[in-house]
C-alpha positions as semicolon CSV with decimal commas, in nm:
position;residue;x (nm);y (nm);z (nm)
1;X;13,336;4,956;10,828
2;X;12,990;5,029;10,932
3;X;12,742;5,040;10,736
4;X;12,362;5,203;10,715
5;X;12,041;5,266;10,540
6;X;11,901;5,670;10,485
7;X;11,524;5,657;10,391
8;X;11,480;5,971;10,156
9;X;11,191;6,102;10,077
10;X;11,163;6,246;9,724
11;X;10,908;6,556;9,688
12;X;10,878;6,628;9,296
13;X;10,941;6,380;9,018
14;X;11,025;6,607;8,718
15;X;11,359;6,642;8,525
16;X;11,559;6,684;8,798
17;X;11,352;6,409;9,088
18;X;11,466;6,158;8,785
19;X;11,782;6,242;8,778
20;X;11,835;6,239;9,147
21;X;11,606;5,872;9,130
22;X;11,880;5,753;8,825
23;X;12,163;5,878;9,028
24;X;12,068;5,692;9,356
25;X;12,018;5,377;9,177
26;X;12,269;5,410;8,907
27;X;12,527;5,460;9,144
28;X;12,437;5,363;9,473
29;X;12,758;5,093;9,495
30;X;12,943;5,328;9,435
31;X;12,780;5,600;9,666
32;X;12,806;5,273;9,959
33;X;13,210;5,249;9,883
34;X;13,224;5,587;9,955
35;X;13,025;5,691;10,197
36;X;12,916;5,347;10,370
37;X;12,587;5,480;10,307
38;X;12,299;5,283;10,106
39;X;12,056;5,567;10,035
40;X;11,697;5,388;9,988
41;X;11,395;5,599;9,787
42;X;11,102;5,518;10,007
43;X;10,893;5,723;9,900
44;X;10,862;5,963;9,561
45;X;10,553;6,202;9,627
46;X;10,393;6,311;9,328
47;X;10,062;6,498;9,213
48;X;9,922;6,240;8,972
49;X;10,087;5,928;9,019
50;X;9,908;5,808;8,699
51;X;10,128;6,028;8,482
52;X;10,416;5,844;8,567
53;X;10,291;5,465;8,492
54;X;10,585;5,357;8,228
55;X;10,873;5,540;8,389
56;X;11,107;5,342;8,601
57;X;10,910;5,171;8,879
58;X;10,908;5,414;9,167
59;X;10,775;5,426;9,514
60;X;10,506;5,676;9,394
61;X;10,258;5,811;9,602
62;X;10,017;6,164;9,645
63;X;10,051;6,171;10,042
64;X;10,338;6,384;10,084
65;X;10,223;6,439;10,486
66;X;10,215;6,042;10,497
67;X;10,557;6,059;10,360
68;X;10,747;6,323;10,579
69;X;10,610;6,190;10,899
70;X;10,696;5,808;10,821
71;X;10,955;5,774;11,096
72;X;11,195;5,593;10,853
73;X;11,229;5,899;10,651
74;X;11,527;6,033;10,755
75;X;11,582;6,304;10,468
76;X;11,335;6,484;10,287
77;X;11,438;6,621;9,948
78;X;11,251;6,913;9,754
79;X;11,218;6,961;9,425
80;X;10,846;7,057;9,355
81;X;10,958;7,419;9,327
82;X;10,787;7,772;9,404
83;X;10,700;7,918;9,713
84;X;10,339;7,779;9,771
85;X;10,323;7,389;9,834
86;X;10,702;7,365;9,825
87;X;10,687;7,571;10,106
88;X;10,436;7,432;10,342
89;X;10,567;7,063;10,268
90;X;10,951;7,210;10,363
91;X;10,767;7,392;10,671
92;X;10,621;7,043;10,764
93;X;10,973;6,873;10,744
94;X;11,147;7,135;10,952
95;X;10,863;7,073;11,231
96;X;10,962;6,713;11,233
97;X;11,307;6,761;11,267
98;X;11,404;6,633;10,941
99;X;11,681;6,774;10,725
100;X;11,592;6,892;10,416
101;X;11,782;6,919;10,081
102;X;11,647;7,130;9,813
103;X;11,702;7,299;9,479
104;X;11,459;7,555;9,524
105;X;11,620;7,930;9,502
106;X;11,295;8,120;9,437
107;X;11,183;7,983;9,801
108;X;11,506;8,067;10,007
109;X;11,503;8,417;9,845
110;X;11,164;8,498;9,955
111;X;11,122;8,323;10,300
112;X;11,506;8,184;10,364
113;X;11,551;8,357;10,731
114;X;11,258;8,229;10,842
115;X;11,330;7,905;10,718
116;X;11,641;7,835;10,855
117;X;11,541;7,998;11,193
118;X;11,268;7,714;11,171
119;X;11,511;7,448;11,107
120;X;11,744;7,567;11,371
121;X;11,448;7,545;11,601
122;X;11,380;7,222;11,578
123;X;11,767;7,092;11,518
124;X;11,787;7,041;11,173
125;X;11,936;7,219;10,858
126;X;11,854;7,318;10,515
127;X;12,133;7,193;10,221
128;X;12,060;7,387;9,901
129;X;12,370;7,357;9,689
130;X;12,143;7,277;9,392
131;X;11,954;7,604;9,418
132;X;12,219;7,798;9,252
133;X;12,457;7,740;8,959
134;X;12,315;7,408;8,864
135;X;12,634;7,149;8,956
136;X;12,879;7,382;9,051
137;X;12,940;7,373;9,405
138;X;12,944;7,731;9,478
139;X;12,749;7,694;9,789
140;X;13,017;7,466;9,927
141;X;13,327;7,685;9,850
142;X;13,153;8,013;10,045
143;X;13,083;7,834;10,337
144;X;13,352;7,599;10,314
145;X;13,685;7,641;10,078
146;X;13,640;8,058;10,099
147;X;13,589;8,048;10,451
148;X;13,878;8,224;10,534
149;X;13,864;8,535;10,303
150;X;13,688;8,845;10,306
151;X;13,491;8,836;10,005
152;X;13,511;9,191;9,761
153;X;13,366;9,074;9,442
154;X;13,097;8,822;9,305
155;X;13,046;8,831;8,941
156;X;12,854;8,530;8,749
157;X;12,675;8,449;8,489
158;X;12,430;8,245;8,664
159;X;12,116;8,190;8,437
160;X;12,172;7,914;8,177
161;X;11,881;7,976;7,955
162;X;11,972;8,362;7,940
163;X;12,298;8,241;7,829
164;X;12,201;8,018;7,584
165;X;11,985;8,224;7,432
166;X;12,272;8,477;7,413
167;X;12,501;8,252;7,295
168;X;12,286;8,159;7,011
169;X;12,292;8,579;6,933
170;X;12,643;8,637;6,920
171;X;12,762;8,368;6,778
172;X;12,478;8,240;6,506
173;X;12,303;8,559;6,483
174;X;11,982;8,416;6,578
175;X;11,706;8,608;6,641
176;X;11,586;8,643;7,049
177;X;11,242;8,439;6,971
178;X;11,447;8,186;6,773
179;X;11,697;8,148;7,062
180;X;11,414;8,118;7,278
181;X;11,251;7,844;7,134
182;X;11,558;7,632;7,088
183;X;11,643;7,657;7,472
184;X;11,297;7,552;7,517
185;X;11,328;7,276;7,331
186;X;11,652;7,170;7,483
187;X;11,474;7,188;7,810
188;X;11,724;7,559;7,931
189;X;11,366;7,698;7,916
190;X;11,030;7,657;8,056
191;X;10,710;7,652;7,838
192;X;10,646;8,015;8,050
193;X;11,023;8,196;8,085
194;X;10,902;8,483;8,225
195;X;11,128;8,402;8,559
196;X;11,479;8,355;8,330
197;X;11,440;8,621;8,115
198;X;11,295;8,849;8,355
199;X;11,653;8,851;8,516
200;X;11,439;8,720;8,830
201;X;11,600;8,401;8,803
202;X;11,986;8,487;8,828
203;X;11,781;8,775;9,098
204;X;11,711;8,529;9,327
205;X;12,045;8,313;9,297
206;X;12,230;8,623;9,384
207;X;12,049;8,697;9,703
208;X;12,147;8,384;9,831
209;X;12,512;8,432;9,731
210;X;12,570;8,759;9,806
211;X;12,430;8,649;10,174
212;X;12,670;8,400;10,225
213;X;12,980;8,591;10,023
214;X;12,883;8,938;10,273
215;X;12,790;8,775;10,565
216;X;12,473;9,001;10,528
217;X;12,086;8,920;10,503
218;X;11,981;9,044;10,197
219;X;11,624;8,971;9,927
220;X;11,525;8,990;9,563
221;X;11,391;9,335;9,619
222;X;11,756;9,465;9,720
223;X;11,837;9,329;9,361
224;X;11,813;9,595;9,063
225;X;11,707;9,380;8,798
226;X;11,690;9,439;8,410
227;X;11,658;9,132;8,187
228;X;11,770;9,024;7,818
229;X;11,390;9,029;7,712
230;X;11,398;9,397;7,525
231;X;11,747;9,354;7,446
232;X;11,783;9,387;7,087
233;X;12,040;9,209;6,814
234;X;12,127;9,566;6,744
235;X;12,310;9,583;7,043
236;X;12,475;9,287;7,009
237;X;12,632;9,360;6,692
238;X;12,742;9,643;6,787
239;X;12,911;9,572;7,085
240;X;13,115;9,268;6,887
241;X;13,243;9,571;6,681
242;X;13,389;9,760;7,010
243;X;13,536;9,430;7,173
244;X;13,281;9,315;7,364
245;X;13,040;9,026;7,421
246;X;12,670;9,117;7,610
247;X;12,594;8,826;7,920
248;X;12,361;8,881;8,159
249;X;12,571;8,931;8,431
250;X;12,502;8,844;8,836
251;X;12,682;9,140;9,028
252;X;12,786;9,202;9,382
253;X;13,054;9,399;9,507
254;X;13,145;9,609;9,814
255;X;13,113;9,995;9,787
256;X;13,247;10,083;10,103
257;X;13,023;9,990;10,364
258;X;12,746;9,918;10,149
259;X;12,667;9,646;9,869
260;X;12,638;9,701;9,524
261;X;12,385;9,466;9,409
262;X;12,291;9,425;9,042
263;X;12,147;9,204;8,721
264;X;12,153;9,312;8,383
265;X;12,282;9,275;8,026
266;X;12,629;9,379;8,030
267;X;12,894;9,425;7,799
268;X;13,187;9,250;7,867
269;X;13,498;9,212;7,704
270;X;13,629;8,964;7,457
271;X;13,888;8,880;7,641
272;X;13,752;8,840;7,987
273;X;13,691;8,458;8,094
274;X;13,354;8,531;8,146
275;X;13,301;8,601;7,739
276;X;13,377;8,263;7,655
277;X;13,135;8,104;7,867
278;X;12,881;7,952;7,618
279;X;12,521;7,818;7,602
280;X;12,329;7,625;7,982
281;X;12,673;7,665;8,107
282;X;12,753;7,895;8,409
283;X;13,082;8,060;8,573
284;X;13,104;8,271;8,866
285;X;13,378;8,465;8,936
286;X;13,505;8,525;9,321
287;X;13,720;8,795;9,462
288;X;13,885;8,690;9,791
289;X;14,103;8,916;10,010
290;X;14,360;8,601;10,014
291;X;14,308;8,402;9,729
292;X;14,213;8,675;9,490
293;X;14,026;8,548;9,195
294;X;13,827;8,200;9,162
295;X;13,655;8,106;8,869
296;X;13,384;7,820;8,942
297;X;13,291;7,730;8,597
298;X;13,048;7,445;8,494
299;X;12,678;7,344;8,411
300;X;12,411;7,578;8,520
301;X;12,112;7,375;8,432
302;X;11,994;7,035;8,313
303;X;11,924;6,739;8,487
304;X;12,213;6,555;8,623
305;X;12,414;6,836;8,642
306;X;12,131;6,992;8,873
307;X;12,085;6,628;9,007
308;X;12,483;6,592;9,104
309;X;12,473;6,889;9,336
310;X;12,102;6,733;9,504
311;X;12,297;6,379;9,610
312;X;12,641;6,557;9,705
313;X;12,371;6,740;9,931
314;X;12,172;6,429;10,061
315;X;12,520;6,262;10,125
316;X;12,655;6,573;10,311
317;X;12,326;6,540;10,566
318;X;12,353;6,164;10,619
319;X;12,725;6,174;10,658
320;X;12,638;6,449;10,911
321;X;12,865;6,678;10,796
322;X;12,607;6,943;10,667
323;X;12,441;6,968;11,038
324;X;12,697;7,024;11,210
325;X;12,837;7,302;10,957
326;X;12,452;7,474;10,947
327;X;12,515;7,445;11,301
328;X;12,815;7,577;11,383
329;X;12,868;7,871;11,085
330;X;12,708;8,196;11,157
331;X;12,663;8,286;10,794
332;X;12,288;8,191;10,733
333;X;12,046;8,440;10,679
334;X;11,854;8,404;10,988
335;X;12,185;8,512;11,224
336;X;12,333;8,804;11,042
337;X;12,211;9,189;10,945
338;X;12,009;9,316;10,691
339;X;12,293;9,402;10,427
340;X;12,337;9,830;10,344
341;X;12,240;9,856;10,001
342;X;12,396;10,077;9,750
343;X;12,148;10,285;9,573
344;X;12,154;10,228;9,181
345;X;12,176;10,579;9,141
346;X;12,457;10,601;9,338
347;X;12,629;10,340;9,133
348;X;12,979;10,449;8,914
349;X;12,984;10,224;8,590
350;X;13,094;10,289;8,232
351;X;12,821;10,287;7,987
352;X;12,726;10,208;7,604
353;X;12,478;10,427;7,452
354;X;12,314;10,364;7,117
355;X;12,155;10,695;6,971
356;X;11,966;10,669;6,677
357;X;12,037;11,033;6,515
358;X;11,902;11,267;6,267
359;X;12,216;11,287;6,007
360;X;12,255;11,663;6,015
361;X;12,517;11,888;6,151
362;X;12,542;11,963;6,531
363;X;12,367;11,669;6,657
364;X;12,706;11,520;6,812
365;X;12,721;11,831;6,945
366;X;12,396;11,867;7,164
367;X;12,467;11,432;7,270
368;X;12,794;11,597;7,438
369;X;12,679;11,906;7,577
370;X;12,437;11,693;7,765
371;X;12,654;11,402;7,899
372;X;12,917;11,655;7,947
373;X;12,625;11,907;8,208
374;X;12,628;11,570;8,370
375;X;12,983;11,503;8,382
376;X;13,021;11,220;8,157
377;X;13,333;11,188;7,953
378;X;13,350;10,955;7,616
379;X;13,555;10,707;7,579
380;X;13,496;10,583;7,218
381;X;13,267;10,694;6,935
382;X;13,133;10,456;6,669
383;X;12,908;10,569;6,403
384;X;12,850;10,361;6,064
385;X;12,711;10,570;5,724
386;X;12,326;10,647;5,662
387;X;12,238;10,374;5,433
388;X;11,847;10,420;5,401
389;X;11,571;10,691;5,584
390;X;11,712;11,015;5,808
391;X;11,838;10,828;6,138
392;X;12,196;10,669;6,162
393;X;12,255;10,482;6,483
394;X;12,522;10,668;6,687
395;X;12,698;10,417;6,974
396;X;12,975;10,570;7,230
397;X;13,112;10,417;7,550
398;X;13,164;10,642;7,817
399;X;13,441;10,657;8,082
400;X;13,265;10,586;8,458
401;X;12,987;10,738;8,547
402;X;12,720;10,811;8,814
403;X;12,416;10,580;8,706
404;X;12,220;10,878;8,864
405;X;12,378;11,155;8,611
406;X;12,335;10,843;8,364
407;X;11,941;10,845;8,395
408;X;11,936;11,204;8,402
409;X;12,111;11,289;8,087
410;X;11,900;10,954;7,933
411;X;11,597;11,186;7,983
412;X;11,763;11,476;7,817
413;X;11,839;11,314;7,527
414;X;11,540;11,174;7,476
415;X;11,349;11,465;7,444
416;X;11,606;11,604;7,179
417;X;11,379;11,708;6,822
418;X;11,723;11,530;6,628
419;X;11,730;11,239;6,863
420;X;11,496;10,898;6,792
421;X;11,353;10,736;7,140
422;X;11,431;10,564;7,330
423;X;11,803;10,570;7,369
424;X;11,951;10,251;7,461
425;X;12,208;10,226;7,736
426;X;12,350;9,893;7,845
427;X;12,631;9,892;8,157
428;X;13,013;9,802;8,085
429;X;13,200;9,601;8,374
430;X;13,560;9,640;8,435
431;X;13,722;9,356;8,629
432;X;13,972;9,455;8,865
433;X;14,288;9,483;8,646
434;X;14,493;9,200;8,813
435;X;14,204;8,963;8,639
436;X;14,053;9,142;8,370
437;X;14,186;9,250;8,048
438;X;14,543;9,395;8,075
């Protein structure tokens, strides 16, 4: 068998460039028996190559143009992340024809049609499996394995450090700043999470998956977003005691001819496969026409988990196997429609609502009068005995509901002389029964 040389050229040495360095040389015979491939690191472009004196000797340099325009650099790899350098240096590549792989979600979600149009321009593709859902090959099974069905349903929790930090909250009753600065620590978490926590993060990852599930082009900004940042152990507690688990879930589902597109705590329950998905780990859950329900379960972050899904990339583009799909499929952003977006308010969910009530008579009263003007019906009521001051929480689930009559009965009750604001309310999914919890 024939055999050949790839010159990569690695843009970003952080946790995940040195996994993607240990990988290549760690298991490069065995990446050659399977791919007759040697894959040589020619160059690893970094901003102060002094930092990394003492690591593993590298090819280290702080010309990245040197480096993408060496003619044997045949794959350029980014990992520098963001939308600012990252971009121009991926802009660069694309000129030159090269292919490049990166991990980088927040760039594709912002400037991803123009992008790929780029690289289809100059005969080249973009491999990003890394950019969402750590080592799970998600991106492969859309465009690959799921080809073939229309896709109805993508649910996922696809943030590991919101997990985590969940995970620590449910299960050790640790508070949010606690859980915060453990993922940190364990490296789930940057030094500034503003991004995770935000819900930005999983935001951005479901733009890119919805696109490619839908067959639609679609942004951040079509994403309502709420994060776990305000969510409060309250909440949590309380939701344990109805059956449920809270996850910050990824959510996009057809509504007709329009896309409901969503990130937020939600409750889900206990026994759903999605509860028992614990700490960096990530699972996404997709509903085909023909296959019906896949669960693609594994680690969201870290990084060789993140570093696996890089080289499966880099090997897809040398093998050539990656071209010629970017080529060929007409699922990338820059070839299909804008996506029709549901409006949130438009959107039929059940709901929990946490009331924190004066303990007098008639209160319950005036909570139901309200939902009921807006046509919400209750589907459970749990309230606990005043222990200490005059308010006593007051949680009820509600059947489904328009979020629109949802917000508008929010405002109600907040202005209530008996009622304490602000009123919580946190969304309840319902899988479709075949999968969920029948």
């Amino acid at each position: 068998m024939n055999e050949r040389s790839v010159g990569v050229a690695l843009l970003g040495c952080g946790v995940v460039g040195m996994g993607v360095v240990s990988i290549l040389r760690h298991q490069r015979e065995l990446l050659r028996q399977r791919s007759g491939i040697v894959f040589d690191v020619r160059y690893v472009v970094v901003r102060d190559a002094g930092k990394h004196r003492g690591d593993l000797p590298l090819p280290l340099t702080t010309d990245a143009a040197k480096a993408i325009a060496d003619p044997s650099v045949d794959v350029v790899i980014e990992l520098i992340g963001g939308t600012g350098v990252a971009g121009q240096l991926v802009e660069q590549a694309l000129r030159a024809g090269k292919p490049v792989v990166t991990a980088n979600k927040s760039l594709l979600a912002s400037r991803g049609p123009e992008l790929f149009a780029l690289a289809r321009a100059n005969g080249t593709c973009i491999a990003f499996e890394a950019s969402c859902g750590g080592g799970i090959p998600i991106i492969d099974a859309l465009t690959r394995g799921l080809v073939a069905n229309r896709i109805d349903a993508l649910v996922g929790i696809v943030n590991g450090t919101c997990n985590f930090i969940l995970t620590k909250m449910t299960r050790e009753n640790a508070a949010y700043a606690a859980a915060l600065t453990e993922a940190q620590a364990a490296g789930f978490a940057e030094v500034d999470p503003t991004l995770d926590v935000s819900g930005r993060d999983a935001a951005q990852k479901l733009a890119l998956l919805a696109s490619l599930a839908f067959n639609v082009r679609l942004s951040e900004s079509d994403i309502y977003i709420e994060g776990i940042d305000k969510l409060q152990a309250a909440d949590i507690g309380f939701a344990g005691e109805l059956g449920y688990v809270i996850k910050l879930l990824a959510i996009a589902e057809r509504t007709g001819e329009r896309l409901a597109l969503r990130v937020h705590p939600t409750l889900v329950h206990k026994r759903d496969v999605l509860a028992e998905v614990g700490g960096s780990f990530n699972a996404i859950s997709v509903y085909g026409h023909a296959l019906g329900h896949a669960l693609f379960y594994g680690r969201g972050a870290g990084q060789l988990p993140t570093a696996s899904a890089v080289v499966a990339d880099l090997v897809g583009v040398a093998l050539g196997t990656t071209p010629l799909a970017f080529k060929q499929l007409r699922m990338f952003p820059d070839q299909t429609q804008k996506g029709a977006i549901l409006p949130i308010e438009q959107l039929q969910s059940r709901y929990y609502l946490r009331l924190s009530a004066k303990d007098e008579p008639g209160v319950l009263a005036q909570v139901t009068r309200i939902l009921g003007e807006q046509k919400i019906s209750l589907s459970a009521i749990l309230q606990h005995e005043l222990v200490n001051g005059q308010y006593v929480p007051v949680v009820i689930t509600t059947h489904l509901a328009r979020e629109g009559d949802m917000q508008n009965a929010l405002k109600q009750l907040n202005t209530l002389p008996t009622i304490q604001p602000p009123a919580v309310c946190l969304r309840i999914i319902d899988q479709p029964k075949e999968f969920g919890t029948a």
